[in-house]
C-alpha positions in Angstrom: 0.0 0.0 0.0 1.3 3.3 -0.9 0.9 6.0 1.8 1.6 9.5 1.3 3.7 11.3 3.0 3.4 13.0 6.1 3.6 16.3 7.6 4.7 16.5 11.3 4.9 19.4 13.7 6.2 20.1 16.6 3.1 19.4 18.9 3.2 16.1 16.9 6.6 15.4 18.3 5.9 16.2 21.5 3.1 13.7 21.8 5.3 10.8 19.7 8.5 10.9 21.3 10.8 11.5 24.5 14.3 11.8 25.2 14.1 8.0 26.3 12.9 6.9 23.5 15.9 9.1 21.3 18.7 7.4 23.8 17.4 4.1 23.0 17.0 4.6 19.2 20.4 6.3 19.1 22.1 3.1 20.9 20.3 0.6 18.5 22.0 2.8 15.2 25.2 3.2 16.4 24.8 -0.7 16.5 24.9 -0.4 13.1 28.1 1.9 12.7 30.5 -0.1 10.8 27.9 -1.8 8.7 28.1 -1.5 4.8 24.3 -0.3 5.0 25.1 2.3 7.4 26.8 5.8 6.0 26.9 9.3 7.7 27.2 12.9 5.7 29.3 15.3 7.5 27.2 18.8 7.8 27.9 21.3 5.4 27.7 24.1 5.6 26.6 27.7 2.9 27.1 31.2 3.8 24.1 33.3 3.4 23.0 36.7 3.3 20.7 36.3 6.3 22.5 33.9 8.0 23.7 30.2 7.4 22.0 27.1 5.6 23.3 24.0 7.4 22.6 20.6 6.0 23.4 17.1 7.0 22.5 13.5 6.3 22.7 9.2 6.5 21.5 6.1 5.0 20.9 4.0 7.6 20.1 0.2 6.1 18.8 -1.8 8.7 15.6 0.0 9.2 15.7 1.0 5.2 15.4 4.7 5.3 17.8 7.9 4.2 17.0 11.2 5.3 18.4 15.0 5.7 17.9 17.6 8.1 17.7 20.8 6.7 18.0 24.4 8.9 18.4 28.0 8.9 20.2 29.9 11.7 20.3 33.7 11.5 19.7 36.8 13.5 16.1 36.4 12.3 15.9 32.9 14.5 16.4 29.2 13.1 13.8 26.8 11.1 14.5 22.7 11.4 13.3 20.5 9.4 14.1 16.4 9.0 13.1 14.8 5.6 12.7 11.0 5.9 12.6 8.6 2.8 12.1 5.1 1.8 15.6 3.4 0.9 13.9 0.7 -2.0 12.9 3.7 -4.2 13.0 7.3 -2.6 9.6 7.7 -1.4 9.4 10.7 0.5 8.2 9.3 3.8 8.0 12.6 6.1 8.9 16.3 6.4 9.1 16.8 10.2 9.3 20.3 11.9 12.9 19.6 14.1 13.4 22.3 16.6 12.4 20.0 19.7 12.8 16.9 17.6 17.2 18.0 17.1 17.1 19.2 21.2 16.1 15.4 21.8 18.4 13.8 19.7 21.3 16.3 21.0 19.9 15.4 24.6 19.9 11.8 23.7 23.2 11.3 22.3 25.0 13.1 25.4 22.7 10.6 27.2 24.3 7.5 25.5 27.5 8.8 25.9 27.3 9.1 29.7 25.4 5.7 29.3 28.4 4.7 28.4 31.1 6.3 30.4 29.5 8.3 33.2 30.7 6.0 36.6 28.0 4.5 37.7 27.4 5.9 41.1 27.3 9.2 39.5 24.9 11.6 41.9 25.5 15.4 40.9 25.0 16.5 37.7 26.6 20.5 36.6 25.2 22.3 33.0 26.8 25.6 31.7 23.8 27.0 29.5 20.1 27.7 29.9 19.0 27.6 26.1 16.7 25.5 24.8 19.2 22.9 24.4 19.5 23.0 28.0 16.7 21.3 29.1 16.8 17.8 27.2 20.4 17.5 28.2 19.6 17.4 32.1 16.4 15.5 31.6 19.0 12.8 29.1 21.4 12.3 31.7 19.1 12.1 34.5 17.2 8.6 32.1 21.0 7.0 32.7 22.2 7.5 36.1 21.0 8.3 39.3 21.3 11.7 39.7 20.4 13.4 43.1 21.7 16.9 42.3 21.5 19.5 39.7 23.8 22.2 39.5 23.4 25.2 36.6 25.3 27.7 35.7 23.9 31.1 32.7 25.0 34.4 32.1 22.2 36.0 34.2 20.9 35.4 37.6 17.6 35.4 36.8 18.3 33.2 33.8 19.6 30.3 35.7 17.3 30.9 38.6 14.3 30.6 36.4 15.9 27.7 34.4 16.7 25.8 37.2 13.2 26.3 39.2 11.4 25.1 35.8 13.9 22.4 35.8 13.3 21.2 39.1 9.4 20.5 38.7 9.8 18.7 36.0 12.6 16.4 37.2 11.6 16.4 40.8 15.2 16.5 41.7 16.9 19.3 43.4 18.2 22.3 41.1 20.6 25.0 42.0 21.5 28.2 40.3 25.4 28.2 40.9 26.9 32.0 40.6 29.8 31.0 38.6 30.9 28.2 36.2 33.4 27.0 38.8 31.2 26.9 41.8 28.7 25.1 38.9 31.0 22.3 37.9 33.0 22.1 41.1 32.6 18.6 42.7 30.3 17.0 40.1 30.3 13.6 38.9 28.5 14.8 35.4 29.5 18.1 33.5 27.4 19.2 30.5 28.6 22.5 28.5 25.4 24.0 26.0 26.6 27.0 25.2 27.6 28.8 21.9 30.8 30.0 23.4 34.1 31.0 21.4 35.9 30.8 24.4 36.4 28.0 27.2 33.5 28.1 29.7 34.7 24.7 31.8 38.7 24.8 32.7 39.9 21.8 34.1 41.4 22.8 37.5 37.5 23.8 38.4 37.2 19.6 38.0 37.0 16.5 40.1 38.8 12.9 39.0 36.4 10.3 37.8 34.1 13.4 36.3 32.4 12.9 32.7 32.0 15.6 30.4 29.4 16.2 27.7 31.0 19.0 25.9 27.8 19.5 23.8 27.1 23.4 22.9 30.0 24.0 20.4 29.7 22.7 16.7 32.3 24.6 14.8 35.4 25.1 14.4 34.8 29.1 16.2 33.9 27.5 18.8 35.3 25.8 22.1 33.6 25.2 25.3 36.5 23.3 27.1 40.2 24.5 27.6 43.3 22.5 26.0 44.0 20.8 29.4 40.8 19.6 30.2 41.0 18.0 26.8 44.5 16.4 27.7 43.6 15.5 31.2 40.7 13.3 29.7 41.7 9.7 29.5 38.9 8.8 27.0 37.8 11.5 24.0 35.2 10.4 22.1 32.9 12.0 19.2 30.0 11.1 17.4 32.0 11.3 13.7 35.6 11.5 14.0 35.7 12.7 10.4 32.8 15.7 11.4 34.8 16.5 14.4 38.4 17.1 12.1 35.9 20.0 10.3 34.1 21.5 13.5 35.4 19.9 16.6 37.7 23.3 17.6 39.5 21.7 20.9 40.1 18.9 18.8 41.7 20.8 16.2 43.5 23.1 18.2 45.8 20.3 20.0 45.8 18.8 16.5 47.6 21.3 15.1 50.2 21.9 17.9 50.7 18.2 17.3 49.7 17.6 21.2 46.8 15.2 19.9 46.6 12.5 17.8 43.6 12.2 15.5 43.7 8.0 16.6 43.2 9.0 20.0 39.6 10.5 19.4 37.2 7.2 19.8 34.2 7.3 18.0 30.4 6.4 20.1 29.8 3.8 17.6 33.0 2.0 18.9 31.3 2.0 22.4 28.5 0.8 21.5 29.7 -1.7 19.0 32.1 -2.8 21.6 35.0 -2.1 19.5 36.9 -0.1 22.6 36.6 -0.1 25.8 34.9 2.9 28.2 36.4 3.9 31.5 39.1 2.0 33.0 38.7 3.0 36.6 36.7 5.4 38.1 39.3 8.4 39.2 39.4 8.8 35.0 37.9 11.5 33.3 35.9 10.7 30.2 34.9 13.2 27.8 31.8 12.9 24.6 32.2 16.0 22.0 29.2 15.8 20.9 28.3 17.4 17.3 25.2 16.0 16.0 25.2 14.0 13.2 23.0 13.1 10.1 22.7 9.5 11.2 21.4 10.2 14.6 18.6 12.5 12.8 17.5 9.8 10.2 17.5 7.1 13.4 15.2 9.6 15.2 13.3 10.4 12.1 12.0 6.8 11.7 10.8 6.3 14.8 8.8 9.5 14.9 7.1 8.2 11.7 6.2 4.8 13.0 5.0 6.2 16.0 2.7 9.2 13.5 1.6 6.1 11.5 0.5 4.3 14.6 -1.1 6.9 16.3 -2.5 8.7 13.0 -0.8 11.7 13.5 0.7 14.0 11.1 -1.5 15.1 8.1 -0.7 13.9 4.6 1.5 15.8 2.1 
């Protein structure tokens, strides 16, 4: 039977989907990463006069689908949208509206990644932002451990006062505003940065051994979040794409070039999951996710949110 395709907004996404559902999709394709069937699209990236046009995509075989997302970011805001099609034959599956559809899947893969790394006892959790990205980050990491504690840290007082009240109804965990970035991340078993910063906003004297670090803001190369010796004190890097992260991954690229890192040392998620490496050794080690968002992690997301339409008959046809 030939269906058409589906519109989906953002309400529909709301209703579909949560940021558990996204960490366990997310885990089940990066199952898939060294598979033949399996292929991720770096972003790229075009230079307009209103702003940028960013654009990124995967085929990802097992569940037979390709996809793009498609978005604007410019002083006039940001549009987000995810295109889903049908591997035997292009059908255009789904247009989805992807504004909280990308802060799940950027929630859920610094979710996986402390998953996969974060020790296990891990009670207090510290985030530098209060954007909208903010949010599904502390509601990801608080699916995977047991966090007792939530630390965060914005530019304004009554930013991260009223981000952390909102925060702490809907967790039902306590939530501090902290008055600096140090006094944020000082002592936590969990660090997330979501901020657009050029410049470091975590330095690595301000952290404890056995921390891990979702450095998850920053997706260019004019960017960096964490300071060169937080990134050498970290005994495990990881990224989602090691070839994305040799184009935007700015900390990475900076040690890089002053020949202080080598490119062999960066571990890719889909080598955790696969089992391919190892995670933490021992739990005095810091381990550190640079997350970037990538295509495939958008097409995984993607499909689920259109079995889940098709089930519940949501969307309206194209």
């Amino acid at each position: 039977m030939n269906l058409s395709p589906l519109y989906l907004t953002e309400a529909d996404v709301a209703r579909l989907v949560t940021v558990g559902d996204a960490i366990a999709v997310l885990e089940q394709a990066f199952t898939t990463w060294h598979d033949a069937g399996t292929t991720n699209l770096a972003r790229q990236r075009a230079l307009l006069a209103a702003g940028n046009f960013n654009l990124m995509g995967a085929s990802y075989g097992p569940k037979g689908v390709y996809g793009l997302k498609a978005y604007f970011g410019g002083k006039s805001g940001a549009r987000y949208h995810t295109f889903l099609y049908a591997a035997d034959g292009g059908a255009l599956l789904a247009m989805i509206e992807a504004d909280l559809f990308g802060q799940l899947r950027t929630g859920a893969a610094s979710g996986l990644a402390t998953k996969l790394l974060a020790n296990p006892a891990a009670r207090t959790l510290a985030i530098i932002g209060t954007g909208k990205q903010a949010r599904a980050q502390a509601l990801a990491v608080c699916a995977v451990r047991p966090i007792t504690q939530v630390r965060v840290f914005g530019r304004t007082n009554e930013r991260r006062t009223d981000f952390a009240r909102a925060l702490e109804a809907e967790l039902k965990i306590e939530t501090r505003p902290a008055v600096t970035a140090q006094a944020c991340v000082e002592g936590a078993d969990v660090v997330v940065t979501i901020t657009k910063s050029a410049e470091p906003v975590c330095r690595s004297e301000w952290l404890a051994d056995g921390v891990h670090i979702n450095a998850a803001g920053a997706n260019s190369a004019g960017r960096r979040e964490l300071d060169a010796a937080t990134m050498l004190r970290a005994a495990i890097l990881v990224t989602d794409d090691r070839k994305q992260a040799r184009e935007e991954a700015a900390e990475f690229r900076d040690l890089a070039a002053d020949g202080r890192l080598n490119w062999d040392k960066v571990l890719e998620l889909g080598d955790l999951v696969t089992g391919k490496v190892a995670g933490r050794a021992s739990p005095s080690e810091i381990t550190l996710f640079k997350s970037l968002g990538i295509g495939l992690e958008d097409v995984a997301f993607a499909e689920l949110v259109y079995r889940r339409a098709l089930e519940a008959g949501a969307g309206r046809a194209i």
